[in-house]
Each structure stands twice: as C-alpha cells, then as structure tokens.
N, C-alpha and C positions, 0 to 999 in steps of 0.2 A: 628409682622404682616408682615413686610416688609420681613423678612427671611421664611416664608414661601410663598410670593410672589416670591422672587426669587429661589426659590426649584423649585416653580410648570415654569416658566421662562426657567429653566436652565433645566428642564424635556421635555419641549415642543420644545426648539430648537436641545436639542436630538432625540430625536422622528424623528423631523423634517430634522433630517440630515441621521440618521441610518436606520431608518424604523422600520422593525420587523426582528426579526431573519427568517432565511428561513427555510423553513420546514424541518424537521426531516428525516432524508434517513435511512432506515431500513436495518439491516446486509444485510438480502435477498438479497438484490437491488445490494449490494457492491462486493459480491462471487458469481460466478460461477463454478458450480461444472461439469469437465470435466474427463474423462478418461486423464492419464499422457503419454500411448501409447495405441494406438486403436490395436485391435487383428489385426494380421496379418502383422504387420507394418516392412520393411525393416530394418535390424541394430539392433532388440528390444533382439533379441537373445544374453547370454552372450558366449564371446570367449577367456577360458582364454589364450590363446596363444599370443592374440592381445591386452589385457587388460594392457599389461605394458607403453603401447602409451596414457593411459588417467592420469596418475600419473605422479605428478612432485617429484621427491624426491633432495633433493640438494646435495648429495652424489655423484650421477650419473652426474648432471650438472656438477660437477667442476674435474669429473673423477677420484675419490676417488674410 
C-alpha cells in the first residue's frame, strides 16, 4: 500500500512542477509558403558570363 502511495506522491509533485505538456503546434503554423523570387525582381536573370563569381573551385584559389 505504501508504494502505491508513493507513485500517486511522486505523480502529484510532478504534476506540480511540470504542468501539462503545451499544446500541439500544427506543421501549418510552422511553414510558410513564399515565392523564392517574386516576378520582375533585379538580379533573378541568369548571366553565364558572370556565373563564375558565385563558384568556389579550389583549383582556381590556389592558382592551379
């Protein structure tokens, strides 16, 4: 008897410290869904002429 006194004891000052879990947050809630570039947007256009300035290669770094 006494171990289930101290279950229901050792439940109650849980309780008592923790609380309840918080609510449930829904994927919804967590993503937004945006366009990655809106029409017309400056820079969206590709150039391969200029395309070599966004590549790192380590060939080129070290002058190979």
């Amino acid at each position: 008897m006494s171990d289930d006194n101290a279950v229901e004891i050792a439940e109650a000052a849980r309780r008592a410290r923790f609380g309840k879990l918080p609510e449930r947050v829904r994927s919804e809630d967590m993503t937004e869904m945006r366009q990655a570039s809106p029409h017309g947007a400056i820079g969206a256009a590709y150039s391969p002429e200029g395309a070599w300035q966004y590549f790192s290669c380590l060939a080129l770094d070290l002058g190979l």
